[in-house]
Backbone as a printed PyTorch tensor [residue, N CA C, xyz], in Angstrom:
tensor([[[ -1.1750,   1.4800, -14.3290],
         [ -0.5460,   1.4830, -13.0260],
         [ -0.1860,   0.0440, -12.6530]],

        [[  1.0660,  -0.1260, -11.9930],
         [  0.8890,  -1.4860, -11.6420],
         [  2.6810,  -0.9420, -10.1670]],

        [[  2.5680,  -2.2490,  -9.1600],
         [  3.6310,  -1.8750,  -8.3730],
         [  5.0690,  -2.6960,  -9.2090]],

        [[  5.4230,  -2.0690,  -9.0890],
         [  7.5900,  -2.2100,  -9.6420],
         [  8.4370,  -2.2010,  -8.0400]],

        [[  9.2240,  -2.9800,  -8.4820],
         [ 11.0790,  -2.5010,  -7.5810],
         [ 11.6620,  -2.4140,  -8.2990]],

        [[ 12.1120,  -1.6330,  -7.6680],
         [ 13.8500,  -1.0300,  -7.6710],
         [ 14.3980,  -1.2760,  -6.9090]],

        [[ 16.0870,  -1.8050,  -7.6580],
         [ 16.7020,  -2.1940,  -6.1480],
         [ 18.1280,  -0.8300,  -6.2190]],

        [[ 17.8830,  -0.5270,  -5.0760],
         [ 18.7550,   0.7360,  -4.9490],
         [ 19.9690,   0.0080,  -3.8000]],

        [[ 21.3980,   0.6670,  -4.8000],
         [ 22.7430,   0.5980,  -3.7410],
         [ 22.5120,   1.2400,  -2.3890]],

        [[ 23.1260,   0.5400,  -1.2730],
         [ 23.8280,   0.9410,  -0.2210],
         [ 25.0880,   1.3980,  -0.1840]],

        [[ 26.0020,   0.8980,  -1.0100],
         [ 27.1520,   1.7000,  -1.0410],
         [ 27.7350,   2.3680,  -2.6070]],

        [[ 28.4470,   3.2620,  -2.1140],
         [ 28.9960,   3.8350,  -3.8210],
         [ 30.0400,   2.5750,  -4.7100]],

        [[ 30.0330,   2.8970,  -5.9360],
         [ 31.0480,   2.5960,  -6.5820],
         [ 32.7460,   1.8640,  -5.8050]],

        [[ 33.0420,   3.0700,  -4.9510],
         [ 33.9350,   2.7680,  -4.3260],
         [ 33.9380,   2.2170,  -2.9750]],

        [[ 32.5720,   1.5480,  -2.4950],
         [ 32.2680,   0.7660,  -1.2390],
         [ 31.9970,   1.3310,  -0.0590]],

        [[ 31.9390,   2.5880,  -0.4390],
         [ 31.3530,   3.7210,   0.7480],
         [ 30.0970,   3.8220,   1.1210]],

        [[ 29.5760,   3.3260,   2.0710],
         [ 28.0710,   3.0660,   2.1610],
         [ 27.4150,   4.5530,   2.2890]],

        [[ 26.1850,   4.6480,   1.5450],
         [ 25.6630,   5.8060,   1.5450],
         [ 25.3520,   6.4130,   3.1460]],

        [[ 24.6480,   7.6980,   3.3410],
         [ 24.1440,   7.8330,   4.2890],
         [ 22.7820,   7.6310,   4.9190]],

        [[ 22.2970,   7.7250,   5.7680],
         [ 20.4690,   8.0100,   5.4020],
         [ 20.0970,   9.1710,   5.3540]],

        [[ 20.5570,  10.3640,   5.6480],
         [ 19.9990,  11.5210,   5.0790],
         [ 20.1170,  11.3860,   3.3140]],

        [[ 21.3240,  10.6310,   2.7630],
         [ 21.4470,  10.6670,   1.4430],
         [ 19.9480,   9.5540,   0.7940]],

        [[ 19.8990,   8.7200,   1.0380],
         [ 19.2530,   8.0190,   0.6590],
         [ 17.3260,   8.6090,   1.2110]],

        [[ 17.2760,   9.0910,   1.9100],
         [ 16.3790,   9.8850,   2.1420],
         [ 15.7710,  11.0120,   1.5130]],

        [[ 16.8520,  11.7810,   1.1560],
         [ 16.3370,  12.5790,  -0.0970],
         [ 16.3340,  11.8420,  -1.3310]],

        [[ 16.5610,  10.8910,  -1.5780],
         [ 15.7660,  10.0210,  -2.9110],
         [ 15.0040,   9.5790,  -2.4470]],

        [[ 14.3420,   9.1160,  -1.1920],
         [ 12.8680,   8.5630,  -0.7850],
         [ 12.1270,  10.1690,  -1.2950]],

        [[ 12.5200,  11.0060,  -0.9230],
         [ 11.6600,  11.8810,  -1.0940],
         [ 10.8190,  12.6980,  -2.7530]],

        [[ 12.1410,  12.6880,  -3.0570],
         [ 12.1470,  12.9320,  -4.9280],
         [ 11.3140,  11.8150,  -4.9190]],

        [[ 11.0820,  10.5830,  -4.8540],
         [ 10.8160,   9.2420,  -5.5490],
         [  8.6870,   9.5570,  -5.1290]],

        [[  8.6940,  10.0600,  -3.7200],
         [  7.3090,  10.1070,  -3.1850],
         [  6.9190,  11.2160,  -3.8220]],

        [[  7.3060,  12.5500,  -4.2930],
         [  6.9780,  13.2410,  -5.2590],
         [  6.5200,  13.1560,  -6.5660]],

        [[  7.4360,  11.9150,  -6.8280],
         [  6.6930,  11.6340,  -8.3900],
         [  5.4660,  10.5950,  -8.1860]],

        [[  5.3870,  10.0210,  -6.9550],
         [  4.6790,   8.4480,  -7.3230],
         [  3.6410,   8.9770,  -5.7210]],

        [[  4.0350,   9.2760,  -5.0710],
         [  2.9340,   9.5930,  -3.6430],
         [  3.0790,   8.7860,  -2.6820]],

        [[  4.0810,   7.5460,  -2.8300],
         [  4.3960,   6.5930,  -1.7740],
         [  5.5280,   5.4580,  -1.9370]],

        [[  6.3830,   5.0300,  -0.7520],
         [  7.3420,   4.2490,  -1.5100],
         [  7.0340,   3.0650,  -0.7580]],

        [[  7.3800,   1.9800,  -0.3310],
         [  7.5000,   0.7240,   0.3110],
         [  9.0670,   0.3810,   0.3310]],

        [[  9.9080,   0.5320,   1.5810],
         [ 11.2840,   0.2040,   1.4660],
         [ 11.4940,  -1.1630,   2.0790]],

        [[ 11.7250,  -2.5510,   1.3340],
         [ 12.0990,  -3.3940,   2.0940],
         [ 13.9230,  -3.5390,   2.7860]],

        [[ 13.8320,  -4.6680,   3.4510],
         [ 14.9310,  -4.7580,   4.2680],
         [ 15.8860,  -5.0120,   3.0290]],

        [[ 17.4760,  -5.3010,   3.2530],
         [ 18.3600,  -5.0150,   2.0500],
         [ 18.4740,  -6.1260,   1.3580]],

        [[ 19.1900,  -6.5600,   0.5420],
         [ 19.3500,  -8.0190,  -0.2880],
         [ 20.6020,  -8.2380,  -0.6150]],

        [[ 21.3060,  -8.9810,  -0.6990],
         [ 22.5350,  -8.8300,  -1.5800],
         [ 22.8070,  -9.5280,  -2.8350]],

        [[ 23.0470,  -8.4100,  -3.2280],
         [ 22.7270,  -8.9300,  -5.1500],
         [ 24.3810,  -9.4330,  -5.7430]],

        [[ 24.2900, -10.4890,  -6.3310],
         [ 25.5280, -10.9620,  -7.5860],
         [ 25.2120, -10.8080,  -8.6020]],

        [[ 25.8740, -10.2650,  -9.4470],
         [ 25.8880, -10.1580, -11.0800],
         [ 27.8020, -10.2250, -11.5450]],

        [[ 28.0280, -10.4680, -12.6350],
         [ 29.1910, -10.8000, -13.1720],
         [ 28.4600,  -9.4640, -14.4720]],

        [[ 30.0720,  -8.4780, -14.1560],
         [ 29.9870,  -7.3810, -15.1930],
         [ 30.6600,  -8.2390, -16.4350]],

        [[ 30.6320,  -6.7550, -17.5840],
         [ 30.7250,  -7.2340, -18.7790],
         [ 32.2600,  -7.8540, -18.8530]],

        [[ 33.3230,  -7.6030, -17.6230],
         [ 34.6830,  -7.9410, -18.1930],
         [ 34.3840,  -9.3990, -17.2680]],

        [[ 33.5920,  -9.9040, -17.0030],
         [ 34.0040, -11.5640, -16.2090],
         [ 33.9060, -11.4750, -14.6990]],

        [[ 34.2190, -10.1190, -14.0410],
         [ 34.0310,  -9.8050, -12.6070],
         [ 32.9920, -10.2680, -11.8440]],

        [[ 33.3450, -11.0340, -10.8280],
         [ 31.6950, -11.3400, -10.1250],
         [ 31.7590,  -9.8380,  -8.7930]],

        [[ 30.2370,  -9.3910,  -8.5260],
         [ 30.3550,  -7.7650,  -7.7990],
         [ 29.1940,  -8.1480,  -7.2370]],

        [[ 29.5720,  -8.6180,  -5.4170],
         [ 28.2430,  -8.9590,  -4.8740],
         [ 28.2050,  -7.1130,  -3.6760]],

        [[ 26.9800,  -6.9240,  -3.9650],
         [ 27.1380,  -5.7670,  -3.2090],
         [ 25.5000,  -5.9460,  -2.5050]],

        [[ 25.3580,  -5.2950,  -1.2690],
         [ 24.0880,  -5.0440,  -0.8430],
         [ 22.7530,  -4.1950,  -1.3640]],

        [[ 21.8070,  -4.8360,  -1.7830],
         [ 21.0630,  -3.8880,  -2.6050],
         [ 19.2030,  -3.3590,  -1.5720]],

        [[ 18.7460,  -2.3650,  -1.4250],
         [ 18.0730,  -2.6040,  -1.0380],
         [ 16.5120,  -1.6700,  -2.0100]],

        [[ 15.4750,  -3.2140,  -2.1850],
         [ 14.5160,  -3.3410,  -2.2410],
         [ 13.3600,  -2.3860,  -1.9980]],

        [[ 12.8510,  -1.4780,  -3.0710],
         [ 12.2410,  -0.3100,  -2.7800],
         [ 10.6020,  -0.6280,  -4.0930]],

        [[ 10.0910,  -1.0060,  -3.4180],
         [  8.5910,  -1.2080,  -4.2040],
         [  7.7080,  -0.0220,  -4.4570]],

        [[  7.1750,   0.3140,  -5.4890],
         [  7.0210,   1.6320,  -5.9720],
         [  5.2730,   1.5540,  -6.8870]],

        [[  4.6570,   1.8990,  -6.3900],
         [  3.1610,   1.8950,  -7.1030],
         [  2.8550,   3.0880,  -7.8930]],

        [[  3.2740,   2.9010,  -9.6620],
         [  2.9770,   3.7350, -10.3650],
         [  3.0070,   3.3610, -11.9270]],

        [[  3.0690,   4.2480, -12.9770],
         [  2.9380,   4.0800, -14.2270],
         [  4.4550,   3.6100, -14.6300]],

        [[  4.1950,   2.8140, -15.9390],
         [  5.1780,   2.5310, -16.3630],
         [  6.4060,   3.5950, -16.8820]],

        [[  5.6710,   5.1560, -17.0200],
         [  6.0500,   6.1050, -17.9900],
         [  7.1410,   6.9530, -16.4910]],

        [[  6.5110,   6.5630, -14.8760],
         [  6.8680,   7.5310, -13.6920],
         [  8.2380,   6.1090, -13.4080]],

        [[  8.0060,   4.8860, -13.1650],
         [  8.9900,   4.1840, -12.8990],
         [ 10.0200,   4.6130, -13.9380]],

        [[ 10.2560,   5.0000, -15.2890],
         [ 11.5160,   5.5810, -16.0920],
         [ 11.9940,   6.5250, -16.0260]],

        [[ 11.4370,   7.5760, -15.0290],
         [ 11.4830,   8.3200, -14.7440],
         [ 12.4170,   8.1660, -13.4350]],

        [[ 11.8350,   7.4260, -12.7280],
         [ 12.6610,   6.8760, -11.2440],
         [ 13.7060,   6.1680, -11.3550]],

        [[ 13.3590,   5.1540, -12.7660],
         [ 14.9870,   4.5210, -13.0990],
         [ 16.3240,   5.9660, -13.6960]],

        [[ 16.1460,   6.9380, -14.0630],
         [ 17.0130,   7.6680, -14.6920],
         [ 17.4670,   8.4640, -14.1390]],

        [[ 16.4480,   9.2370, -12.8640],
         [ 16.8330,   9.9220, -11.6730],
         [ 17.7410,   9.0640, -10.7530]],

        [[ 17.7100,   7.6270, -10.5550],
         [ 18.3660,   7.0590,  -9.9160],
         [ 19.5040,   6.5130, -10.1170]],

        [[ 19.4740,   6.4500, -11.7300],
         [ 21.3010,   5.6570, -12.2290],
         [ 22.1250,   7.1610, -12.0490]],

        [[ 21.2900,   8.4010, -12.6100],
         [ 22.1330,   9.8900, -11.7680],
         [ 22.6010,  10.0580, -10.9950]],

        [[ 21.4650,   9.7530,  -9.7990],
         [ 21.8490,   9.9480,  -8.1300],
         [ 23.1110,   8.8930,  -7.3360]],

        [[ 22.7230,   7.7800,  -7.7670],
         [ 23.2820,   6.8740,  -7.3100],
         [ 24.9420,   6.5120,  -8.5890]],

        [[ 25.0370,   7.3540,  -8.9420],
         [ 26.2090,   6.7810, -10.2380],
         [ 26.4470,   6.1190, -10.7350]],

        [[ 25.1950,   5.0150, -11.2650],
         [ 24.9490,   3.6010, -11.4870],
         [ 26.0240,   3.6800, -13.2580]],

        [[ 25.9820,   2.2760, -13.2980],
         [ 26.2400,   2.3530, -14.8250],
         [ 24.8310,   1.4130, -14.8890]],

        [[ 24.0440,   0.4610, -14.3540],
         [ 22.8020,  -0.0440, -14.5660],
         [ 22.1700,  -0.3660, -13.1970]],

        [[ 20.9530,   0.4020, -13.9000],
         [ 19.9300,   0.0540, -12.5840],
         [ 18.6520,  -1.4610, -12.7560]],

        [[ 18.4610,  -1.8020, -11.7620],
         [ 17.6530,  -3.1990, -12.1330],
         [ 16.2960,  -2.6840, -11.8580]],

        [[ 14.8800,  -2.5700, -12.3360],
         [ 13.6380,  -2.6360, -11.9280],
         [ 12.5570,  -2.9750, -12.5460]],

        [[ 11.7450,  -3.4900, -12.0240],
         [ 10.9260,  -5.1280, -12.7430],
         [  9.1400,  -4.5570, -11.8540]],

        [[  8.6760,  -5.1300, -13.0380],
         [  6.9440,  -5.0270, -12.6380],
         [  6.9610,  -6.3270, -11.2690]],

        [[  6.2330,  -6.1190, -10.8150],
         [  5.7030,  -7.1570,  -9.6380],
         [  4.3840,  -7.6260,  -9.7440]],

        [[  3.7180,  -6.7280, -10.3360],
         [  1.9240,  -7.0560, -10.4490],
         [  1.4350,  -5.7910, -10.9170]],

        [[  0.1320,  -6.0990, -12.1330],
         [ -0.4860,  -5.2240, -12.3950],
         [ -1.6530,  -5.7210, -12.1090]],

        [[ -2.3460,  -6.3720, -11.3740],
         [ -3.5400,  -6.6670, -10.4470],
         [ -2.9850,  -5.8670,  -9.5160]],

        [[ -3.7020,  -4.9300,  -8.9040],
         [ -3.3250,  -4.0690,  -7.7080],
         [ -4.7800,  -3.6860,  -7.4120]],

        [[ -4.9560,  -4.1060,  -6.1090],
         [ -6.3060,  -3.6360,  -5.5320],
         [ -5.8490,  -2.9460,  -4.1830]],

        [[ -6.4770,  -1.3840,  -4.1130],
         [ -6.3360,  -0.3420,  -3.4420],
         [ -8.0020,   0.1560,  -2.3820]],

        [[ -8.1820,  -0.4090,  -1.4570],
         [ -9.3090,  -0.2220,  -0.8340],
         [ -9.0230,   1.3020,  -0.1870]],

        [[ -9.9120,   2.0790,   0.1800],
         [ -9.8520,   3.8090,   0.8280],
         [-10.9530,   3.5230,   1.7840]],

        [[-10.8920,   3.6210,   2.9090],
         [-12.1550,   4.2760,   4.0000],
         [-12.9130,   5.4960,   3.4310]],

        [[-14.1650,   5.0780,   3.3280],
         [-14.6780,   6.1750,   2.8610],
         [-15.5190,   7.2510,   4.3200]]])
């Protein structure tokens, strides 16, 4: 187990910003597989695609506490949902300390 992000689009392909009911039902699929999400505020990401294009678009920051085997799972459901041609998501820490009230 360790926590990951993902950084998930705000808008489509064609610059149409999603909705929040849309993006909501992927919070939900996503808490199904993993039991909890952490959504930070948005980012805006640059990358230069493979033809030379620079494509700054708003990305927002979704931290995810689970197995390496459930985050590939979340990356593949999400290049689907979202019509990605690539999705970005990176370990953050596998020191994770989880205290419970007993």
């Amino acid at each position: 187990m360790g926590v990951w992000e993902i950084l998930i689009p705000k808008c489509s392909n064609e610059g149409v910003e999603y909705s929040v009911q849309y993006h909501q039902a992927w919070d939900k699929k996503v808490r199904e597989i993993t039991g909890g999400i952490t959504i930070l505020k948005s980012a805006k990401g640059h990358w230069v695609n493979p033809e030379g294009r620079l494509l700054i678009e708003d990305m927002i920051p979704v931290r995810i506490y689970c197995t390496e085997k459930n985050i590939d799972k979340i990356i593949d459901f999400t290049m689907e949902y979202y019509n990605q041609d690539t999705i970005f998501a990176y370990r953050t820490s596998n020191k994770v300390k989880i205290r419970k009230r007993k």
